[in-house]
C-alpha positions in Angstrom: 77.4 12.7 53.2 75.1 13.2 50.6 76.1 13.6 47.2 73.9 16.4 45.3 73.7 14.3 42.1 72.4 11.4 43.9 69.0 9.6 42.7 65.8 10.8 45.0 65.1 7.8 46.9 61.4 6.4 46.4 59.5 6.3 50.2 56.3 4.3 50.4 54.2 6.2 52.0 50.4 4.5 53.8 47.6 6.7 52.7 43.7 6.3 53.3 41.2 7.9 51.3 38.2 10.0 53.2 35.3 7.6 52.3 37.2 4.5 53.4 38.3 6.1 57.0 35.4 4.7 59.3 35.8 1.2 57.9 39.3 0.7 57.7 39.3 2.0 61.6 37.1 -0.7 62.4 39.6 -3.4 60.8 42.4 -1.8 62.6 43.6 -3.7 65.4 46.0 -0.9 66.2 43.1 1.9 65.3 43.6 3.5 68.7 47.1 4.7 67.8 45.8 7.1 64.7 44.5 10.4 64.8 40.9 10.5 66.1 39.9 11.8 62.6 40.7 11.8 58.9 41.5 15.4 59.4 43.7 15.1 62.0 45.7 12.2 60.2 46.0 14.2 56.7 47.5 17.1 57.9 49.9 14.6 60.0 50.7 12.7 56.9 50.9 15.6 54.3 53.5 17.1 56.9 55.5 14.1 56.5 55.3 14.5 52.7 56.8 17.3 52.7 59.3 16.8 54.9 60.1 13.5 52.9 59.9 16.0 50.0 61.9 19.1 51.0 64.9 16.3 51.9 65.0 15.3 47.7 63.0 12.2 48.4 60.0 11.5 46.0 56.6 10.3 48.3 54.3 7.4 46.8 50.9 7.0 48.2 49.4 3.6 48.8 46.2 3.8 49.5 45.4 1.2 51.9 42.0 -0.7 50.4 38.8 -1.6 53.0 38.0 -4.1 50.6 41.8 -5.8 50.5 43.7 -5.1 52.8 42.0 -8.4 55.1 42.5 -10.6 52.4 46.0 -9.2 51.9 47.3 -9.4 55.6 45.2 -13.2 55.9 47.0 -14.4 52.8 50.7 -12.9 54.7 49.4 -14.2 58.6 49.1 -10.8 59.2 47.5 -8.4 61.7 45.7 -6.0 60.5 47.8 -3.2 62.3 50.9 -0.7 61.3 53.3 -3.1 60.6 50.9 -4.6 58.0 49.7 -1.3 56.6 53.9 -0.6 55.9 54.9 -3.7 54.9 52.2 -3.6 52.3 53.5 -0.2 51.1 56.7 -1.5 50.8 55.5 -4.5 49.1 53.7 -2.1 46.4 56.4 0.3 45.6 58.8 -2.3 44.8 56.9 -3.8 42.7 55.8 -0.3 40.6 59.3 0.4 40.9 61.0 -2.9 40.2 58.1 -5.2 38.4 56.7 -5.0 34.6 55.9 -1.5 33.5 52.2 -1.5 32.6 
């Protein structure tokens, strides 16, 4: 049961920008799995915003970088697939939420 006081949880959410689509769906291993187009995914994941939204929960976009997101999942042994992509968003909310404020 949730209390109506409570504290909006944070949820990390993976976001791409337009311009970055093509090449971060050639890094993909899992690429085959998204939306055939940045369309198609942004209305998917601006559904799930609100969703996250409408339910008291505050959404953070992390944009998920062509230029490091490889160096990111080499430096972790990871794969550049889904579970990278989240566990980076986790990885950068807790530390906006949790690290130095800057």
């Amino acid at each position: 049961m949730t209390s109506s006081n409570q504290e909006p949880a944070i949820q990390a959410m993976v976001w791409y920008r337009e311009e970055d689509w093509d090449a971060l769906m050639e890094l993909f291993t899992d690429s085959r799995l998204l939306p055939p187009s940045y369309q198609e995914w942004l209305q998917r994941a601006e559904e799930m915003k609100t969703t996250v939204e409408k339910g008291g929960d505050l959404v953070m976009k992390v944009f998920i970088d062509p230029e490091t997101f490889p160096a990111w999942c080499k430096e972790k042994g990871k794969e550049m697939d889904g579970n990278a992509r989240t566990e980076l968003a986790i990885e950068v909310a807790t530390q906006q939420s949790f690290g130095p404020k800057t």
